[in-house]
C-alpha positions as CSV (number, residue, x, y, z in Angstrom):
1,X,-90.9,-45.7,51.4
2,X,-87.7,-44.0,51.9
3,X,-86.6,-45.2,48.1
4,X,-89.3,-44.0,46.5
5,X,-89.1,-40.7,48.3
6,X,-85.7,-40.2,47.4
7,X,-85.9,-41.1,43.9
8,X,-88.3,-38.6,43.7
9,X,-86.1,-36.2,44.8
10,X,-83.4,-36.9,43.0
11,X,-85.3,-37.7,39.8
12,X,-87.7,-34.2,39.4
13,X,-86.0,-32.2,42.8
14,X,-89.4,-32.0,44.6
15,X,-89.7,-33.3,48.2
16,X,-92.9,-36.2,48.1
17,X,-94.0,-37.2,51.1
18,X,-94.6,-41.6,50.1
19,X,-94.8,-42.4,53.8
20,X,-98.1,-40.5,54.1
21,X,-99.7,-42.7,50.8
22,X,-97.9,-46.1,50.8
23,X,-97.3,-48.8,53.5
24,X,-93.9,-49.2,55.0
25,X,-91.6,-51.3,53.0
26,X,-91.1,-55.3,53.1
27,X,-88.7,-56.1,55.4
28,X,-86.9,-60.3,54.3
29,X,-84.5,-61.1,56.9
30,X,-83.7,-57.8,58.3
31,X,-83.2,-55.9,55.6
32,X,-85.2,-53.9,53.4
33,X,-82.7,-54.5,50.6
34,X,-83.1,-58.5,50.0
35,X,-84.5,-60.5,46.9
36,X,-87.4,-61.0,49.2
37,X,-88.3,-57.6,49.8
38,X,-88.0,-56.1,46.4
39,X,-91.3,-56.9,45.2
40,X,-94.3,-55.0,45.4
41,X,-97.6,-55.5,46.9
42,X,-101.0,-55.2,45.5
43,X,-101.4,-52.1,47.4
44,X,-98.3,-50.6,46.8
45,X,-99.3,-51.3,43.1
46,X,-102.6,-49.6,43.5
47,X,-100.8,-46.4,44.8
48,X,-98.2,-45.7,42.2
49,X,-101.1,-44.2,39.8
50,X,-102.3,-41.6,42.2
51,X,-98.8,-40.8,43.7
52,X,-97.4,-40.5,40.4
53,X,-100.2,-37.9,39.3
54,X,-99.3,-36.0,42.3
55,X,-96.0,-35.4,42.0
56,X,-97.0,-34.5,38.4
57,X,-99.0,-31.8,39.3
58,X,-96.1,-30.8,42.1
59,X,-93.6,-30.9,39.6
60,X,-94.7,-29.4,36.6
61,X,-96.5,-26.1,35.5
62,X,-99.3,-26.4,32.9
63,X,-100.2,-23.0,33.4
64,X,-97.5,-20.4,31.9
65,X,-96.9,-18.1,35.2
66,X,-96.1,-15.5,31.9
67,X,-93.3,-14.6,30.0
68,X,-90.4,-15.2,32.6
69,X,-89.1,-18.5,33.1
70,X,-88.1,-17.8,36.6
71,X,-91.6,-17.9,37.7
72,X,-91.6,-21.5,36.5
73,X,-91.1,-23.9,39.6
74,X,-87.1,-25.1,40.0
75,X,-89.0,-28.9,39.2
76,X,-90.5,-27.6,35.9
77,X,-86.7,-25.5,35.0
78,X,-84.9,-28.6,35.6
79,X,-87.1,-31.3,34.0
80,X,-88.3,-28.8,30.9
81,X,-84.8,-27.4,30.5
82,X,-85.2,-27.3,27.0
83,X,-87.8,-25.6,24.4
84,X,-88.3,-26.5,20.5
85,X,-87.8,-23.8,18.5
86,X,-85.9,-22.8,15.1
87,X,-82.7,-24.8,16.1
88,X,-84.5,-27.8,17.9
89,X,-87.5,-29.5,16.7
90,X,-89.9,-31.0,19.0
91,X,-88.3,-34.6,18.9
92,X,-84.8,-33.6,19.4
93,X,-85.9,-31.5,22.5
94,X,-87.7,-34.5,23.8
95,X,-85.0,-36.8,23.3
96,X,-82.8,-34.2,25.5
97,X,-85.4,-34.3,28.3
98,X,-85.7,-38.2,28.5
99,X,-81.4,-38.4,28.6
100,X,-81.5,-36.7,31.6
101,X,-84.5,-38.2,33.2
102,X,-83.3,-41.5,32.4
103,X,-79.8,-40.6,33.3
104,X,-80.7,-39.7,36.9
105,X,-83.4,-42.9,36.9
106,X,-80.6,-45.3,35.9
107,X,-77.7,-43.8,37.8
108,X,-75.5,-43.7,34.6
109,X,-75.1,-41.5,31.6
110,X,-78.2,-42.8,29.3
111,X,-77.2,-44.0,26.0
112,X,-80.3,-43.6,24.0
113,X,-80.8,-47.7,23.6
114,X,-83.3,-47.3,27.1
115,X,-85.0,-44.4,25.8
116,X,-86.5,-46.1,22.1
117,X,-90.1,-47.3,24.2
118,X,-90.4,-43.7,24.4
């Protein structure tokens, strides 16, 4: 699961170790980058929900370590990087923190159109 551990990495900064929760990826032909390998199995599809709760707890602080943000993990910093308050309300600091997630998900600068689900 060297794709899912990397986007992982580049998506929230936090090392995730997949190979230890998920079986090693479909090779078609060869390669593990063909049509034929891109889908996912039952199992791998089993395993997303605890993974992804995992790296949720890895990557974000729901305790406040106290007034300094420092003491927040560099995964929390960089995927809470902003806070509502008197000049941003809650929506506009959300809609910051998806542009970025979905900036580094897709590759590409986000333009707002992949972010209206959320």
């Amino acid at each position: 699961m060297p794709k899912y551990k990397n986007t992982v990495r580049d998506m929230l900064g936090i090392e995730f170790d997949a190979a230890a929760d998920f079986p090693a990826d479909d090779v078609g032909y060869g390669s593990t980058i063909t049509a034929m390998s891109l889908s996912a199995s039952a199992a791998v599809n089993g395993k997303i929900p605890g993974s992804a709760e995992q790296i949720g707890k890895k990557a974000i602080v729901t305790k406040s370590p106290g007034d300094k943000k420092s003491g927040y993990p560099e995964s929390h910093r960089r995927i809470l990087f902003v806070r509502p308050g008197a000049d941003l309300s809650p929506e506009a600091a959300a809609e910051k923190i998806l542009n970025r997630l979905a900036t580094r998900a897709y590759r590409r600068p986000s333009d707002g159109r992949n972010l209206r689900g959320f």
